[in-house]
C-alpha positions as CSV (number, residue, x, y, z in Angstrom):
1,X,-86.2,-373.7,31.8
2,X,-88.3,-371.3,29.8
3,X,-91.6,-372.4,28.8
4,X,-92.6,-371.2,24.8
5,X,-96.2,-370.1,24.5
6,X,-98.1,-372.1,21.5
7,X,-101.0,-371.5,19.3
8,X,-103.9,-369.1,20.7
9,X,-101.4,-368.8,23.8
10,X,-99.2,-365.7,21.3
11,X,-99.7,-362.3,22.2
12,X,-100.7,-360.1,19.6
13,X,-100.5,-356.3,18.8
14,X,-103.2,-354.0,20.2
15,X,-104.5,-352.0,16.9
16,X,-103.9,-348.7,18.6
17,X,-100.0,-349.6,18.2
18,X,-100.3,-350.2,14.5
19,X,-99.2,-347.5,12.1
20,X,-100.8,-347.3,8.4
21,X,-98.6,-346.8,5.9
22,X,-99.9,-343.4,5.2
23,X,-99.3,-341.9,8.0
24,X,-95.7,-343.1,8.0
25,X,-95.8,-341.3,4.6
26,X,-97.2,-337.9,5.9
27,X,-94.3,-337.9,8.9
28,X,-92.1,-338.5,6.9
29,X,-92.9,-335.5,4.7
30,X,-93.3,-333.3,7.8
31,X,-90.2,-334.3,8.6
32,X,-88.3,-333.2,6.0
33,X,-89.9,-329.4,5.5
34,X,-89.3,-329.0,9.0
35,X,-85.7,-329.9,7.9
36,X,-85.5,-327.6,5.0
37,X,-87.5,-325.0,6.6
38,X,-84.5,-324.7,9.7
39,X,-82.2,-324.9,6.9
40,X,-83.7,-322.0,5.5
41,X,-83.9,-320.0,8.3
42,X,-80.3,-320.3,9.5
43,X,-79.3,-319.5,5.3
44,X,-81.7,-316.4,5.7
45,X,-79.7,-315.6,9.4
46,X,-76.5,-315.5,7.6
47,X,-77.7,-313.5,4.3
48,X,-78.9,-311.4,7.2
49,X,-75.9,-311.0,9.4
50,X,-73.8,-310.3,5.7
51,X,-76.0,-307.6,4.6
52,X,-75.4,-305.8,8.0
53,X,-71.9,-305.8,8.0
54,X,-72.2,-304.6,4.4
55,X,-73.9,-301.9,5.4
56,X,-71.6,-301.2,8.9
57,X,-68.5,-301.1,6.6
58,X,-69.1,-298.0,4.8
59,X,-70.2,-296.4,7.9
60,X,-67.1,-297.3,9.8
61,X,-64.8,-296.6,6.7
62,X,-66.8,-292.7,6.9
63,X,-66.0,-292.5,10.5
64,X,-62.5,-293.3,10.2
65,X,-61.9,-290.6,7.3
66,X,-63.7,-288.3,9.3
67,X,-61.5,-288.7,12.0
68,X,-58.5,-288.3,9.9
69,X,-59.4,-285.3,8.2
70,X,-60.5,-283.8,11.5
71,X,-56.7,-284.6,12.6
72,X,-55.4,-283.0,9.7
73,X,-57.3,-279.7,10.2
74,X,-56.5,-279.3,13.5
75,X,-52.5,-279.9,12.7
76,X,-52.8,-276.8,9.9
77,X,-52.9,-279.2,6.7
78,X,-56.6,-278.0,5.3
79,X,-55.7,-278.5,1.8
80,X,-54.7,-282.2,2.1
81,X,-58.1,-282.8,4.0
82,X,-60.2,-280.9,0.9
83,X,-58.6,-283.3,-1.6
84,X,-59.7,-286.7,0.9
85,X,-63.0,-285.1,1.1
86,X,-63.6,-283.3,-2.5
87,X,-63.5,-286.9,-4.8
88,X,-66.4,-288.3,-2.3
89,X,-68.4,-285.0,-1.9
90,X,-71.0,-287.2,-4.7
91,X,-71.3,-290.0,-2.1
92,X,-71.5,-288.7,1.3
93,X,-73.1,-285.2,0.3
94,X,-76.0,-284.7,3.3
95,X,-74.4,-286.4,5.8
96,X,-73.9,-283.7,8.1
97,X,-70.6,-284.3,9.5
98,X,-69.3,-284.7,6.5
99,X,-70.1,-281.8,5.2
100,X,-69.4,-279.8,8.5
101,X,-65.7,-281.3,7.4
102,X,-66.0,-280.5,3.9
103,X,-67.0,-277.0,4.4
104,X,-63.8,-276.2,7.0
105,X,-61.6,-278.0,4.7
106,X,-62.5,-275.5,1.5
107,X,-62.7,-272.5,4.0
108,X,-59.5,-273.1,5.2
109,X,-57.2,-274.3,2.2
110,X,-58.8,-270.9,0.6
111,X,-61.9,-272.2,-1.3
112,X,-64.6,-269.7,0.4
113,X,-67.1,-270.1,-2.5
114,X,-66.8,-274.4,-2.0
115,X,-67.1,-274.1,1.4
116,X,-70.7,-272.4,1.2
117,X,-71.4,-275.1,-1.0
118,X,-71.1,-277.4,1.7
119,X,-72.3,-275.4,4.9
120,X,-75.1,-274.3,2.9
121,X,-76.7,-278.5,3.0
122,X,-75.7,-278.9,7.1
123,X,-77.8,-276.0,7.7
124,X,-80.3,-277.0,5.8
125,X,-80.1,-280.0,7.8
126,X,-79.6,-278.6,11.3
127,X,-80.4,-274.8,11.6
128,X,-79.4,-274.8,14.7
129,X,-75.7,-275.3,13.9
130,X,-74.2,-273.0,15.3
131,X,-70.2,-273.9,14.5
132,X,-71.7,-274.0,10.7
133,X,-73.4,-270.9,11.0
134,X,-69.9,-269.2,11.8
135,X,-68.2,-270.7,9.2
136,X,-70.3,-269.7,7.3
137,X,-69.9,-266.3,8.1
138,X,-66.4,-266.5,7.6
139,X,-67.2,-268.1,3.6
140,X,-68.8,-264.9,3.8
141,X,-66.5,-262.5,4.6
142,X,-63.4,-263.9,2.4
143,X,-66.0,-263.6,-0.1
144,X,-66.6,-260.2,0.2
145,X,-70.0,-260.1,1.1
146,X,-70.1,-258.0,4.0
147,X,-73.8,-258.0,4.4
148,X,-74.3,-261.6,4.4
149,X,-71.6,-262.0,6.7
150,X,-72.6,-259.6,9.2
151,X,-76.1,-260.9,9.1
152,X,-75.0,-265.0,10.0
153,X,-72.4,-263.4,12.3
154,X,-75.4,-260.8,14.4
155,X,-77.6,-264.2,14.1
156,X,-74.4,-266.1,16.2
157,X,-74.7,-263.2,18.7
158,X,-78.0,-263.7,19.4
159,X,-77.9,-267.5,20.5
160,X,-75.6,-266.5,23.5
161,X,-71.9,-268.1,22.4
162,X,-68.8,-268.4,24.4
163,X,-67.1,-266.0,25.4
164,X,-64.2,-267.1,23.0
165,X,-66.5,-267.7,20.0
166,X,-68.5,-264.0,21.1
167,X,-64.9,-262.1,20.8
168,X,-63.9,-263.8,17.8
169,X,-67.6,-262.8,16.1
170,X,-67.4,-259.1,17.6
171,X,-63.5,-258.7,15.4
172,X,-65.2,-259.7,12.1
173,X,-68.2,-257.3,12.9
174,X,-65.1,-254.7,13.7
175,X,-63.6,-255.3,10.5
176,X,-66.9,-255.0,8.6
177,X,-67.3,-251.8,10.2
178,X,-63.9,-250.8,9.0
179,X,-64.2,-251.8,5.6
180,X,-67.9,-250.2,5.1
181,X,-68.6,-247.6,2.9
182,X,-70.6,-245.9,5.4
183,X,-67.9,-246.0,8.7
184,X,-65.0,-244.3,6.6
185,X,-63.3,-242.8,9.7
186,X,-62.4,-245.4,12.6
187,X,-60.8,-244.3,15.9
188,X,-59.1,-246.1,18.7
189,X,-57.0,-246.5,21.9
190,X,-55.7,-247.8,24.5
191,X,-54.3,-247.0,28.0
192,X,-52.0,-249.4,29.6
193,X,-50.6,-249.8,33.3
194,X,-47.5,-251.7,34.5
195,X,-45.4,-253.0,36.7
196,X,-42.5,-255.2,37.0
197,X,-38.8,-255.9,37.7
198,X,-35.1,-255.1,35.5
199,X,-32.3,-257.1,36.6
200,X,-30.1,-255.0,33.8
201,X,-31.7,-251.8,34.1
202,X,-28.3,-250.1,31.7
203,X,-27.5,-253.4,29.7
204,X,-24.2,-253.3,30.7
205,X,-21.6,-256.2,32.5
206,X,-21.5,-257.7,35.5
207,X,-17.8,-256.8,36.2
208,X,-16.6,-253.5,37.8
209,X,-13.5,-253.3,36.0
210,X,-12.4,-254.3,32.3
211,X,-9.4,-255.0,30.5
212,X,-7.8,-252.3,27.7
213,X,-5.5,-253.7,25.4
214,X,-4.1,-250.4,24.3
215,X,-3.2,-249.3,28.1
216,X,-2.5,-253.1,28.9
217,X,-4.5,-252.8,32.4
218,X,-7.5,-252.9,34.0
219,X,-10.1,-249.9,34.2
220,X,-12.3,-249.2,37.1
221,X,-15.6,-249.2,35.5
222,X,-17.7,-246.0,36.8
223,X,-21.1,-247.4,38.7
224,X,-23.3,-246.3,35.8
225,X,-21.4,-249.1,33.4
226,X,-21.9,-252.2,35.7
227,X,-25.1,-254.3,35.8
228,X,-27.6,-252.7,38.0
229,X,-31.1,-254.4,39.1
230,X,-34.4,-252.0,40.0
231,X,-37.9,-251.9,40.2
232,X,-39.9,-250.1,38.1
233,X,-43.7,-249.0,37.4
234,X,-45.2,-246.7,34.3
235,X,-48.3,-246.3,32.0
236,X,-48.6,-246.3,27.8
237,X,-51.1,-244.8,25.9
238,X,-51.9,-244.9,22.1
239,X,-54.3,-244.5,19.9
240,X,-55.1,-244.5,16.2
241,X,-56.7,-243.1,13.2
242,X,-57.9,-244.4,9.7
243,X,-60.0,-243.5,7.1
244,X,-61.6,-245.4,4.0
245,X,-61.0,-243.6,0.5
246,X,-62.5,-246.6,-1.2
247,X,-62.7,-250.3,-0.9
248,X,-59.2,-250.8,-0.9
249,X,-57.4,-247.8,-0.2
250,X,-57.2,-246.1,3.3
251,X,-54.8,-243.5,5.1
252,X,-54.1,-244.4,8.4
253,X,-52.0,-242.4,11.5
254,X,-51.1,-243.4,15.1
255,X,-48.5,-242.8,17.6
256,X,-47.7,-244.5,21.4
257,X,-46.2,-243.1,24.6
258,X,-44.6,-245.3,27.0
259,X,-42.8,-244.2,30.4
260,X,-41.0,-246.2,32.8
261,X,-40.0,-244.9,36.1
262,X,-37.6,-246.7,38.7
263,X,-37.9,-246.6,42.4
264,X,-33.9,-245.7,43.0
265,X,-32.3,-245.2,39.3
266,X,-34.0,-242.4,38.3
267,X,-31.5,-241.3,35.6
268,X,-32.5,-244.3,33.8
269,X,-36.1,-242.4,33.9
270,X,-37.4,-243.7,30.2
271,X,-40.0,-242.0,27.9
272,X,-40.6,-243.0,24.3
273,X,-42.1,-241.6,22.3
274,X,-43.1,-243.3,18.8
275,X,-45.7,-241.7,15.8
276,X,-46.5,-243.5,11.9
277,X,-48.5,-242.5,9.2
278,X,-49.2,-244.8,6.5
279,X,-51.0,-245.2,3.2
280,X,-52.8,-248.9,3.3
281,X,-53.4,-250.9,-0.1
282,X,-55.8,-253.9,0.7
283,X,-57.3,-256.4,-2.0
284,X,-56.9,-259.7,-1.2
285,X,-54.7,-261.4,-1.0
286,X,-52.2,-258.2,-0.4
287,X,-51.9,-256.0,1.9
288,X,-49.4,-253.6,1.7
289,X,-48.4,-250.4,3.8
290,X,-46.1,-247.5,3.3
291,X,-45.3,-245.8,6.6
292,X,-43.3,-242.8,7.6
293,X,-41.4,-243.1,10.9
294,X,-41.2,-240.8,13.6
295,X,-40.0,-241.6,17.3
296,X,-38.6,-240.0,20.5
297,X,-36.4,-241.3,23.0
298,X,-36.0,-239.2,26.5
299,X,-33.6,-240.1,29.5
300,X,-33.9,-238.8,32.8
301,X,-36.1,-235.8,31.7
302,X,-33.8,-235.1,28.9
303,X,-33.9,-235.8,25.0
304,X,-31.6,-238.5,24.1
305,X,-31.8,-239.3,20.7
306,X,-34.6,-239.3,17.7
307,X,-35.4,-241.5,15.0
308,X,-36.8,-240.7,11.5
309,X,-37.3,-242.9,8.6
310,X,-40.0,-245.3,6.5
311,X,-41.3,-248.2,6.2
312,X,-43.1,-250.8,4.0
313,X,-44.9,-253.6,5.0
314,X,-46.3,-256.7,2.1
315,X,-48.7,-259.6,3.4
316,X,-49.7,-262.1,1.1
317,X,-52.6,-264.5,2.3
318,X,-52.2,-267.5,0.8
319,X,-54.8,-268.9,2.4
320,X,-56.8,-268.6,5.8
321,X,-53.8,-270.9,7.2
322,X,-51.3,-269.6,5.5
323,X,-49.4,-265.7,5.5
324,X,-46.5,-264.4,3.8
325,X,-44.9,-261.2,5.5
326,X,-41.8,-259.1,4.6
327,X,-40.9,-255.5,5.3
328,X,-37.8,-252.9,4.4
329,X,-37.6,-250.5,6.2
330,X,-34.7,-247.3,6.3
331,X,-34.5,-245.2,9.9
332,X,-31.8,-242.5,10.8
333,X,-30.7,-242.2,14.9
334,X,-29.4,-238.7,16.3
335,X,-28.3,-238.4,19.4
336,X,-29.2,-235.1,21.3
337,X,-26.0,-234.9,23.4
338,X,-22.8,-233.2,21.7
339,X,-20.8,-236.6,23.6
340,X,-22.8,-239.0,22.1
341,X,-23.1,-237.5,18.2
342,X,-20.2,-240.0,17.2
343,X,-22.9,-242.4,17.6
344,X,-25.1,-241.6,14.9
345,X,-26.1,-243.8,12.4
346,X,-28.1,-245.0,9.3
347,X,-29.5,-248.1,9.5
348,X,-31.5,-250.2,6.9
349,X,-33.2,-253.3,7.4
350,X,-35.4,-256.4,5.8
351,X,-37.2,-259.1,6.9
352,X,-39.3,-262.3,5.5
353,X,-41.5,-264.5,7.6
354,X,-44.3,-266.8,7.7
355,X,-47.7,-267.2,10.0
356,X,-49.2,-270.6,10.1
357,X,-52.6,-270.9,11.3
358,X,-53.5,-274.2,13.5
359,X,-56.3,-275.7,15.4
360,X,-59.5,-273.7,13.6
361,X,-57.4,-270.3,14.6
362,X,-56.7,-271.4,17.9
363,X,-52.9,-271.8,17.4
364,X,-50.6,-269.9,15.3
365,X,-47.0,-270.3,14.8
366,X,-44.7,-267.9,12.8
367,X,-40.9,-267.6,11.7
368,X,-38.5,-264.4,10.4
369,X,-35.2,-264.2,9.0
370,X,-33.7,-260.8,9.0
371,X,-31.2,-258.9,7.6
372,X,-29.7,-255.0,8.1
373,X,-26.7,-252.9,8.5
374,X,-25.7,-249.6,9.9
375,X,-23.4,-246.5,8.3
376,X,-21.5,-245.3,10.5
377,X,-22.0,-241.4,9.1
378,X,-20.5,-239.2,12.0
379,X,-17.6,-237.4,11.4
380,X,-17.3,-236.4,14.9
381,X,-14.2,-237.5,17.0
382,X,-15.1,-239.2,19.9
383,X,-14.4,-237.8,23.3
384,X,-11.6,-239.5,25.7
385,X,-12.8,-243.0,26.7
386,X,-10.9,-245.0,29.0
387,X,-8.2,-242.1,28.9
388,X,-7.7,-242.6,25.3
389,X,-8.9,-240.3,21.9
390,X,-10.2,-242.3,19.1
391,X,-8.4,-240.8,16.4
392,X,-10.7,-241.8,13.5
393,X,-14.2,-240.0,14.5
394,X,-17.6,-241.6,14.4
395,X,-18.7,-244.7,16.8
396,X,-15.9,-246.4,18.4
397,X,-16.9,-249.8,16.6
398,X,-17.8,-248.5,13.3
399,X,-20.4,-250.1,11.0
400,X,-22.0,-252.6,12.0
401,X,-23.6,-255.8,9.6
402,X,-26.6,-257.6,11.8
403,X,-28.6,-260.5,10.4
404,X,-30.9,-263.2,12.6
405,X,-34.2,-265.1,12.9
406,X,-36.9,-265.2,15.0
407,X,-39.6,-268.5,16.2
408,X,-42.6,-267.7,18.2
409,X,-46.6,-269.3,18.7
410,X,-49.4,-268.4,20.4
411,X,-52.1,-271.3,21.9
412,X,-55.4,-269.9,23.0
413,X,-56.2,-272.0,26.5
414,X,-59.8,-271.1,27.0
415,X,-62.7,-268.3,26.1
416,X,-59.8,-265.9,28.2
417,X,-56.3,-267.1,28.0
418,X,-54.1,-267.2,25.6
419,X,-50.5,-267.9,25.8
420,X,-47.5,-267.0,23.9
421,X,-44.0,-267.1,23.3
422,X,-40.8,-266.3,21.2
423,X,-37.4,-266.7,20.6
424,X,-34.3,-265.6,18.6
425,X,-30.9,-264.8,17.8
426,X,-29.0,-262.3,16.2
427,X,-25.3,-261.7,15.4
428,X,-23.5,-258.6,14.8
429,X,-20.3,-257.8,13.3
430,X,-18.7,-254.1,13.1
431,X,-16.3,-253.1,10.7
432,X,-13.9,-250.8,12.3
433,X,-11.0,-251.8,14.9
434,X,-12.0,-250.6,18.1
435,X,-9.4,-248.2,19.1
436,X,-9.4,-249.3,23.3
437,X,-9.7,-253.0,22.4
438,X,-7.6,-253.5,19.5
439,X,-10.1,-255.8,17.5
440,X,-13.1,-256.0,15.2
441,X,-16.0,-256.6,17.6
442,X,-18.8,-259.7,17.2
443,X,-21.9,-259.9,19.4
444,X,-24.2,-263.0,19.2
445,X,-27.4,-261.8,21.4
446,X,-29.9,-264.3,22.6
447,X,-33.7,-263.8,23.6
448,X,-36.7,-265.3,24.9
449,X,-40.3,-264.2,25.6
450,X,-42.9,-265.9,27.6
451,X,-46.1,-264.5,28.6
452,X,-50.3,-264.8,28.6
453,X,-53.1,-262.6,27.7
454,X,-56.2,-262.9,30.3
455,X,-58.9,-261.2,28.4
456,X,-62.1,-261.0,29.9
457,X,-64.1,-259.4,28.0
458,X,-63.8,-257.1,24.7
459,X,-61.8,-254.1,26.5
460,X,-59.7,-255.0,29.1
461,X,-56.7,-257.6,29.4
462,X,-54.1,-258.5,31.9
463,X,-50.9,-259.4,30.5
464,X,-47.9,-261.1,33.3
465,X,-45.0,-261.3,31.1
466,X,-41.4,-262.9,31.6
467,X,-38.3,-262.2,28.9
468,X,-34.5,-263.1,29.0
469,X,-31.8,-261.6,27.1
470,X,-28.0,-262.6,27.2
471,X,-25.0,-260.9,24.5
472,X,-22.3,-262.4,24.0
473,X,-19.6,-260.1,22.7
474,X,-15.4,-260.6,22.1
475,X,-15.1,-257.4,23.7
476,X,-16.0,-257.9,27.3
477,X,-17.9,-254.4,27.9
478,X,-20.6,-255.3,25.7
479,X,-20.9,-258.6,27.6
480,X,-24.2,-258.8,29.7
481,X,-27.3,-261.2,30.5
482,X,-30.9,-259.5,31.6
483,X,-33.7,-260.7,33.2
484,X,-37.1,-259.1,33.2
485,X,-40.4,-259.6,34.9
486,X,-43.4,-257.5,33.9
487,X,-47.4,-257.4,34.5
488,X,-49.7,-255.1,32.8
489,X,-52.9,-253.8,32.9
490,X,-54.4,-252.4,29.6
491,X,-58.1,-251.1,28.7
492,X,-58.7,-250.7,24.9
493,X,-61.2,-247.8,23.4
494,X,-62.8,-248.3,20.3
C-alpha cells in the first residue's frame, strides 16, 4: 500500500529548475536561425557545386573538340578541322592549345596568312613554343617571305631540336637558299654504293625448253634464255645543276651513272647511263618542267641501245596536304646491234597521280594511273629465231598498248628511319601475230617494293631494300617471276 504525501509533506520545484518565459522565447528563436542558417548553407553548397560543373562543361566540351580535330589532322583531313575550329576562333581565341590547333588546321588546309593569325597569339603566350615557332616558319615560307621564314627557322636551330625536326628545318633553309636572289646557281651530288642479290639476272623463264606452235615441238632454250640467279655489287654517281633567272623561272641540268657488276655473269655487266635538262616554271601552286631526255644503256662493255626524247612534268599544290601530278612524256629506243634493230621503237606515255600528306608530314601516300603505247617503226626483218624468218620485219610482237596504276606510302618511324613501299600492275597487249607462237601476245606484270631509309644525319643514308616482280604472259617465253635483295650506301654533296 502506497502512502500519499499531504499538505507541507509535497515536494516542490527547486527555482534553479524553473524556466521564464523569456528565455523559452529567446531558444526558441535561436533555434530556428540555426535552422535557417544550415538551410542556407547546404542551398549555398549546391549553388556552389552547380556553378562548378557549369564551368567544368565548357572546358570538357573544349578538350573533347581538341581531341577530335587533333585526330582529324593527323588522318590528312585539315580542312574539316579549320571549319570545327574557325566558327569558335571568337570564343576560345588565347587558349593556347587551341590555337596551336587552329594555326595547323589553316596551315595545312592552305590558309598560310590565317594560320599566322593564330601562331602569332600562342607565341605571344609561350615564346618558348617551339612546335609553334616551326609552323610558323612554314606560314612563312608558303607565304613567300623568305626572310621571316629563315629567321623563325635559324631561331629553331638554335634551341637544339631533334634530329628529325633539325633535317626537316635544314630542307626549308635549302630551299630558301635555292629560291634567293642572291644563291642563283646551286650544285649537288651524290655517290652511292651497293650490294645485293638477282634471282632473274636476264628476266627470262624458268623452263629450259619452250613450245613453238609453228614447228609444233619443243625448243632447247640456249642457257642465256633461262632464269639465272647471281650476286652482284656496283656504285652510282650523279649530280646536278640549276640556276635562278628570276623568282620563278630556273634552268636546270643533271645526269646519273649506275654500274652493276656480277660475280659469275659477267655478260650481264650493266652500265646506264641517264642525262636531262630542263626549263623549271615555279609560282605556286604550279610547278611545271620541260625536260629533254638523254640516256645510255651498255652490256657487257658494249653499247646496247640509247634513248632520246622529252618530257613534261605539271604539279599542282592544292594544298600543303594535297598534290596533283601528271606528266607526258615521248622517248625513242635504238638498239646498237644490227640483230637487235627490229626492236626499235617509239614509245609515248602519260600519267596522273595524287600525293596525300598525313600525320603533320610524317606520312604520305600517293596513287598513278598510266597510260602509253609503242610504234613498232623498224623495217628491218628479223633474223632466224627458233629456226624460223619473221617475214613481216620489225619486233616479233609488234606494237605494243600498255596502261596500269601504281599505290605506294612512306611512314617516317623516328628522327632516322623512314619506311616505304609500292605496288602496281600493268598489262600489255601487242598488236601483231607473233610469227613462232601463232597469237597476239598479253602480259599482266606484277610488282612490289619494300624498303627503309636510315639517315643519320644530313649527308649520308643507308638504304636495305627488297622488290618482287612476276609477268604473266600467253606466250610462255615471256613468262618469268624475279626476286631482288639490295643494300645501299649513299653520301649526298651539296
Amino acid at each position: 500500500m502506497f502512502n500519499i504525501p499531504q499538505g507541507d509533506n509535497v515536494p516542490h520545484p527547486s527555482p534553479s529548475h524553473i524556466i521564464s518565459p523569456a528565455t523559452a522565447m529567446l531558444l526558441g528563436f535561436l533555434f530556428i536561425f540555426n535552422t535557417a542558417l544550415a538551410q542556407e548553407a547546404g542551398l549555398s553548397a549546391q549553388q556552389h557545386n552547380k556553378l562548378a560543373v557549369q564551368r567544368l562543361e565548357p572546358q570538357v566540351a573544349l578538350e573533347r573538340l581538341l581531341k577530335n580535330v587533333r585526330a582529324l589532322i593527323n588522318h590528312g583531313k585539315a580542312a574539316q578541322a579549320y571549319a570545327l575550329l574557325k566558327p569558335l576562333e571568337f570564343n576560345y581565341a588565347g587558349d593556347e592549345n587551341f590555337d596551336y590547333l587552329l594555326g595547323i588546321a589553316a596551315l595545312d588546309s592552305g590558309k598560310p596568312d590565317m594560320a599566322t593569325f593564330a601562331l602569332e597569339r600562342v607565341l605571344a603566350v609561350n615564346p618558348n613554343h617551339l612546335a609553334a615557332r616551326l609552323e610558323m616558319a612554314r606560314a612563312y615560307y608558303q607565304l613567300g617571305d623568305f626572310q621571316r621564314a629563315h629567321t623563325e627557322f635559324t631561331a629553331i636551330l638554335k634551341n637544339n631540336p631533334s634530329t628529325a625536326t633539325k633535317r626537316n628545318v635544314e630542307k626549308y633553309l635549302d630551299a630558301i637558299a635555292e629560291k634567293s636572289v642572291g644563291q642563283r646557281t646551286k650544285f649537288s651530288g651524290y655517290l652511292e654504293g651497293f650490294v645485293g642479290r638477282d634471282s632473274n639476272v636476264n628476266y627470262s623463264n624458268n623452263q629450259t625448253q619452250i613450245f613453238v606452235d609453228q614447228t609444233n615441238s619443243f625448243f632447247l632454250l640456249p642457257p642465256g634464255n633461262v632464269q639465272t640467279s647471281d650476286q652482284y655489287y656496283g656504285l652510282a654517281a650523279g649530280g646536278e645543276f640549276s640556276y635562278n633567272l628570276n623568282p620563278h623561272w630556273k634552268i636546270y641540268a643533271a645526269g646519273d651513272a649506275r654500274q652493276r657488276q656480277y660475280n659469275s655473269l659477267s655478260q650481264f655487266d650493266a652500265l646506264n647511263l641517264d642525262m636531262r635538262a630542263s626549263v623549271v616554271y615555279d609560282a605556286k601552286p604550279n610547278r611545271i618542267r620541260m625536260s629533254i631526255l638523254n640516256g645510255h644503256y651498255n652490256l657487257d662493255g658494249a653499247r646496247f641501245s640509247n634513248a632520246t626524247g622529252y618530257k613534261v612534268d605539271w604539279q599542282y599544290t592544292f594544298s600543303p596536304s594535297n598534290q596533283f601530278n601528271a606528266f607526258a612524256q615521248s622517248v625513242q629506243y635504238r638498239f646498237a646491234e644490227l640483230l637487235l634493230q627490229p626492236n626499235d621503237v617509239d614509245q609515248r606515255s602519260i600519267s596522273l597521280g595524287w600525293l596525300h600528306i598525313l600525320a603533320g608530314g610524317k606520312s604520305n601516300l600517293s596513287g598513278s594511273v598510266h597510260y602509253g603505247n609503242e610504234q613498232d617503226v623498224a623495217p628491218i626483218i628479223n633474223a632466224p629465231v627458233f629456226g624460223i624468218l619473221n617475214p613481216s620485219g620489225g619486233r616479233n610482237d609488234g606494237g605494243r598498248r600498255f596502261s596500269g596504276l601504281r599505290v605506294g606510302g612512306q611512314m617516317v618511324v623516328d628522327e632516322f628511319t623512314t619506311l616505304y613501299a609500292n605496288a602496281g600492275v600493268q598489262t600489255s597487249n601487242y598488236d601483231k601475230v607473233n610469227y613462232n607462237f601463232l597469237r597476239e601476245r598479253d602480259d599482266r606484270l606484277h610488282d612490289v617494293k619494300i624498303g627503309a631509309d636510315w639517315q643519320w644525319n644530313k649527308f649520308w643514308k643507308l638504304r636495305p631494300q627488297l622488290s618482287y616482280a612476276k609477268n604473266n604472259s600467253n606466250i610462255a617465253l615471256y613468262t618469268y617471276n624475279r626476286l631482288e635483295f639490295s643494300v645501299a650506301l649513299r653520301r649526298d654533296f651539296r
